[in-house]
Backbone as a chain_set.jsonl record, in Angstrom:
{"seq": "XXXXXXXXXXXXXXXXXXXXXXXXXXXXXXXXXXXXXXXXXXXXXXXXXXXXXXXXXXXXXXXXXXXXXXXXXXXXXXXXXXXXX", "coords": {"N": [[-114.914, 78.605, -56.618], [-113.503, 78.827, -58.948], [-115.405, 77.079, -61.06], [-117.192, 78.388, -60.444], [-116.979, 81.103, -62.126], [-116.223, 80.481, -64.3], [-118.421, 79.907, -65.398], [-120.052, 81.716, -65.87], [-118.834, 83.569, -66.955], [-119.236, 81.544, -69.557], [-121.77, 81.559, -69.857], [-122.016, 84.758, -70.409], [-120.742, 84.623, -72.779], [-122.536, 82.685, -74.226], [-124.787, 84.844, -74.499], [-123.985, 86.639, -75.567], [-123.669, 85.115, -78.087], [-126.176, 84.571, -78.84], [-127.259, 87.315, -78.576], [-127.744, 88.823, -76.792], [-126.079, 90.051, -75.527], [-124.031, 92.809, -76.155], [-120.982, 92.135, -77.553], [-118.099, 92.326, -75.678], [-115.299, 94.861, -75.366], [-112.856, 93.912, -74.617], [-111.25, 90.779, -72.338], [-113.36, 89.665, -70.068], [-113.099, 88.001, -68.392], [-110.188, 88.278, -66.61], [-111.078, 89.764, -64.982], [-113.28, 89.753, -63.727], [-112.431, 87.185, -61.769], [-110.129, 88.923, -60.529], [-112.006, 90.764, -58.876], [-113.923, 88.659, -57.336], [-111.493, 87.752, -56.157], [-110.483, 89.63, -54.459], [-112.796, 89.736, -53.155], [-112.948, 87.646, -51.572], [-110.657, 88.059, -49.899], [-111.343, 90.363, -48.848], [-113.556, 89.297, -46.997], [-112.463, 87.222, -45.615], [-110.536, 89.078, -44.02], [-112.472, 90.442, -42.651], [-114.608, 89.344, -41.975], [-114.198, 86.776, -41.199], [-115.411, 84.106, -40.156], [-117.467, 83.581, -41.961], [-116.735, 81.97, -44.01], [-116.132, 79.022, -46.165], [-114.769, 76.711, -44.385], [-112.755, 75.401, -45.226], [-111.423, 77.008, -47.084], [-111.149, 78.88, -45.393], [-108.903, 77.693, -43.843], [-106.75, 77.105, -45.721], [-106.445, 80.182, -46.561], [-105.633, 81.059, -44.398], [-102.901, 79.509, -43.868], [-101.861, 80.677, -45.697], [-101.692, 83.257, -45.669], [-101.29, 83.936, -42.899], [-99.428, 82.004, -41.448], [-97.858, 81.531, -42.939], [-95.768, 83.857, -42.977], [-94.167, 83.532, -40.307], [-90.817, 82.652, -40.138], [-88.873, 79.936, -39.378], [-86.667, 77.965, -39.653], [-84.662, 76.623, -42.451], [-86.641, 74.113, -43.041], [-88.767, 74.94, -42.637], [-89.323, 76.77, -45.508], [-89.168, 74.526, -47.257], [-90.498, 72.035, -46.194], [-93.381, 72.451, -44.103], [-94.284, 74.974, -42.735], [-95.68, 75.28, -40.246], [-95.485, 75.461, -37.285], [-95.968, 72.714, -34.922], [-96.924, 72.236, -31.763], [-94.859, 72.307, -28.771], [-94.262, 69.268, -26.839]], "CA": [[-114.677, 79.887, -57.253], [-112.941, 78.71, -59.746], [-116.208, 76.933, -61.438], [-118.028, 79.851, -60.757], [-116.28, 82.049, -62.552], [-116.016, 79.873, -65.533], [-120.099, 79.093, -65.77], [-120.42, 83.194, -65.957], [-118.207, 83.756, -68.521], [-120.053, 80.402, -70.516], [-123.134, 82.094, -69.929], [-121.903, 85.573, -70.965], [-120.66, 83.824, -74.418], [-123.634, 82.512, -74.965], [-125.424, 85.814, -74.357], [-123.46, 87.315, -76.58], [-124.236, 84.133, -79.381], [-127.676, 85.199, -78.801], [-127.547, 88.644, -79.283], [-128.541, 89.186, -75.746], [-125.315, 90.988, -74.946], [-122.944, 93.369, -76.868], [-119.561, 91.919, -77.542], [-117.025, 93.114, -74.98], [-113.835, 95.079, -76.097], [-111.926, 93.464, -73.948], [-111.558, 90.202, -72.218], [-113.778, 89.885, -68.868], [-112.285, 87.217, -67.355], [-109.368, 88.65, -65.346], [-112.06, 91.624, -63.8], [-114.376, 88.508, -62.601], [-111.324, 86.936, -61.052], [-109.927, 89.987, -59.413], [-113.1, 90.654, -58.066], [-113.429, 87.112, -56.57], [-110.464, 87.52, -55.106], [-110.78, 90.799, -53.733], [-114.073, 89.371, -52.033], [-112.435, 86.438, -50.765], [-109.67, 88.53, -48.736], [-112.364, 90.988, -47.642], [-114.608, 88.404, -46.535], [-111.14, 86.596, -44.499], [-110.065, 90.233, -42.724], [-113.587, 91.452, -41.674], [-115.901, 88.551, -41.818], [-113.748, 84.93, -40.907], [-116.225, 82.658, -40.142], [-118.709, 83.527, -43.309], [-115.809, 81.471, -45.531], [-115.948, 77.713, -45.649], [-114.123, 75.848, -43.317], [-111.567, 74.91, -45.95], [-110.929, 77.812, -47.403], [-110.426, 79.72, -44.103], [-107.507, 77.18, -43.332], [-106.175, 77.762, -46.823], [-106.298, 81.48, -46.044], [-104.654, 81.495, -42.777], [-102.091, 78.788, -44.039], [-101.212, 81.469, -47.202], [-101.472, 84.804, -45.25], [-100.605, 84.396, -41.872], [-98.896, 81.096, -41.305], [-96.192, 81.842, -44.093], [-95.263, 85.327, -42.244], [-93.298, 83.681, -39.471], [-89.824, 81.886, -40.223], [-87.765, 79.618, -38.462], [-85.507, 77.752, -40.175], [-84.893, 76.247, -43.682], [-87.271, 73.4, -42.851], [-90.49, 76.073, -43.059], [-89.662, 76.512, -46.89], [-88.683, 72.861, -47.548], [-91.548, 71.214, -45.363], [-94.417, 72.6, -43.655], [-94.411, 76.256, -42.057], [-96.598, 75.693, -39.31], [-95.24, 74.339, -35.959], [-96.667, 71.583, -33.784], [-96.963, 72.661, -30.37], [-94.198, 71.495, -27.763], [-94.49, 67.926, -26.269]], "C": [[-114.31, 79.688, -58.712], [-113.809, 78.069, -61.063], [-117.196, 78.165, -61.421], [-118.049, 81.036, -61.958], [-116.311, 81.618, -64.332], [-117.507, 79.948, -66.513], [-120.096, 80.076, -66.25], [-120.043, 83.407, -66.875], [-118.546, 82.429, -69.651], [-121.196, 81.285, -70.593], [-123.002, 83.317, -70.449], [-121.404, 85.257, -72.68], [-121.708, 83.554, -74.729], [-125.057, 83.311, -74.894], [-125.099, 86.435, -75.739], [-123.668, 86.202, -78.358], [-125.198, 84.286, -79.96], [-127.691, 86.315, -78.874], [-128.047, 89.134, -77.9], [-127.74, 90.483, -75.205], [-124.72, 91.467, -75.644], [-121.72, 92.576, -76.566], [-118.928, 92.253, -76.366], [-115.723, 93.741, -75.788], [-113.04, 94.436, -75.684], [-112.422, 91.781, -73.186], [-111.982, 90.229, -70.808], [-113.602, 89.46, -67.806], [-111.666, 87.548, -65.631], [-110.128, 89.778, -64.524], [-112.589, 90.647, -63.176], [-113.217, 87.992, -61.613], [-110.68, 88.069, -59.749], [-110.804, 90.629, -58.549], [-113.926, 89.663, -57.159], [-112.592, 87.196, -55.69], [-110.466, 88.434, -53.852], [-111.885, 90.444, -52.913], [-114.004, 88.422, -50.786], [-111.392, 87.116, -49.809], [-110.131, 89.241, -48.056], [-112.684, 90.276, -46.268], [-113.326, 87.342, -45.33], [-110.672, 88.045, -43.658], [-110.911, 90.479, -42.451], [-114.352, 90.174, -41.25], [-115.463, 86.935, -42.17], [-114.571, 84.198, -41.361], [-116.982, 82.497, -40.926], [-117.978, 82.6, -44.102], [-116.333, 80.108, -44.989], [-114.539, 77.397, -45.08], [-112.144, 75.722, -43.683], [-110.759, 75.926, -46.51], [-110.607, 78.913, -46.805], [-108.766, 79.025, -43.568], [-106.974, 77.647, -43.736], [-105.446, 79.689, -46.432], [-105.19, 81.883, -44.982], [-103.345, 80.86, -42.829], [-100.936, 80.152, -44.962], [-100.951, 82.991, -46.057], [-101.046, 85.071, -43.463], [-99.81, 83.311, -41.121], [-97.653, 81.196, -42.135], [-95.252, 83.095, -43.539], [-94.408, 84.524, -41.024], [-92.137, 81.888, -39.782], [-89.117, 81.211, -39.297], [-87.048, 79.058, -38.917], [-86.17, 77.238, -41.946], [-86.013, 74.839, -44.081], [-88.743, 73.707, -43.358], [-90.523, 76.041, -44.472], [-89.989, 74.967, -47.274], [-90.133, 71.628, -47.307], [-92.744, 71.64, -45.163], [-93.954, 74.065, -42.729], [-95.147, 76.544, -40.675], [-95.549, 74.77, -38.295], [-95.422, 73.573, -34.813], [-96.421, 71.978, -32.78], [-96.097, 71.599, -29.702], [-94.722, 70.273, -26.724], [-94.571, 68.434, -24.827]], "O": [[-114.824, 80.383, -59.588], [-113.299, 78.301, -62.159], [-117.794, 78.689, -62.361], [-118.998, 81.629, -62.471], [-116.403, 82.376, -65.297], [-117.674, 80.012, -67.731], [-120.142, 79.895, -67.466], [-120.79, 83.492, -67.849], [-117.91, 82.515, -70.701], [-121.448, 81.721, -71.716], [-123.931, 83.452, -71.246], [-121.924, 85.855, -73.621], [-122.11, 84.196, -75.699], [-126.153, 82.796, -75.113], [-125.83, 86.638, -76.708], [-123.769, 86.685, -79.486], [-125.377, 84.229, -81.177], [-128.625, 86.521, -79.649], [-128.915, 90.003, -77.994], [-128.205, 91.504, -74.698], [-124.424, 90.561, -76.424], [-121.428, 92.35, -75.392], [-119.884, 92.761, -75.781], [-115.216, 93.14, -76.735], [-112.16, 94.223, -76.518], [-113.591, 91.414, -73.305], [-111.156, 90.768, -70.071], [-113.743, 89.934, -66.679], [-112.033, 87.377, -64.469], [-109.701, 90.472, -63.601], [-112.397, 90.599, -61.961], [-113.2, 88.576, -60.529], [-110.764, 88.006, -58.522], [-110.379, 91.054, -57.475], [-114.578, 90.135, -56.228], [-112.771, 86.809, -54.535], [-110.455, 88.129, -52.659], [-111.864, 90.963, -51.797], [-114.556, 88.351, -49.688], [-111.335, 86.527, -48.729], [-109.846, 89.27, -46.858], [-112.348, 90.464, -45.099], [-113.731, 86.89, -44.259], [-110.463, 87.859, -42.46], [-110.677, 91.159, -41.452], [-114.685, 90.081, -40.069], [-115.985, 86.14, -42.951], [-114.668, 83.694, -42.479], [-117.475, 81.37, -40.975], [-118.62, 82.295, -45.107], [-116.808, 79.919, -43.869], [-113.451, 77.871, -45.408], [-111.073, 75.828, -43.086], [-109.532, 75.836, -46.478], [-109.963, 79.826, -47.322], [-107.81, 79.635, -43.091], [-106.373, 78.576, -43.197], [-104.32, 80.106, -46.159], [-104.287, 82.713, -44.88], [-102.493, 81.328, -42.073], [-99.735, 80.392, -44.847], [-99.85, 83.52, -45.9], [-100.627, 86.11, -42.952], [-99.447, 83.697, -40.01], [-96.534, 80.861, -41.748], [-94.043, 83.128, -43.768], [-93.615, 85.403, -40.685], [-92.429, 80.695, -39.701], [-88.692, 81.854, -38.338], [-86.03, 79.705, -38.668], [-87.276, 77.334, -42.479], [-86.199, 74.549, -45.263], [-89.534, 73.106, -44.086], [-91.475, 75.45, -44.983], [-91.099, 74.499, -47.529], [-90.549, 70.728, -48.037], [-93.503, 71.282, -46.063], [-93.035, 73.842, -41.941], [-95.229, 77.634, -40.108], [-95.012, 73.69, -38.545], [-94.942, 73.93, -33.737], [-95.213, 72.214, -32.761], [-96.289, 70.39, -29.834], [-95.583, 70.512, -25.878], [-94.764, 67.643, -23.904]]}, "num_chains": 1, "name": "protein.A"}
């Protein structure tokens, strides 16, 4: 994403070098980004398994693995808890 995002806005600069594109007033960046992101949390509540692999863990690590506390260990350490021996 984070290459993605970057190439676009290279390539919109050098649209705009070229005369291909009007200037922007503003910077376009943070709209590409928030729109990225916004696709990426869609795409994790309706449509899981379309994400890669890695970035579904990620996901589930950040948004629903962090939601349940048990002690001061969860901040400190690791949040998730190994299933009973």
């Amino acid at each position: 994403m984070y290459l993605l995002s970057r190439v676009l806005c290279a390539l919109g600069r050098l649209g705009m070098e070229k005369g291909y594109i009007p200037e922007p007033r503003w910077d376009p960046f943070p709209v590409l980004t928030a729109l990225v992101w916004g696709l990426v949390l869609w795409l994790f509540e309706y449509h899981r398994a379309t994400l890669q692999p890695s970035l579904q863990s990620s996901m589930t690590y950040l948004y629903e693995d962090s939601n349940v506390w048990h002690d001061v260990s969860d901040f400190l350490v690791f949040n998730k808890r190994r299933p009973a021996k």
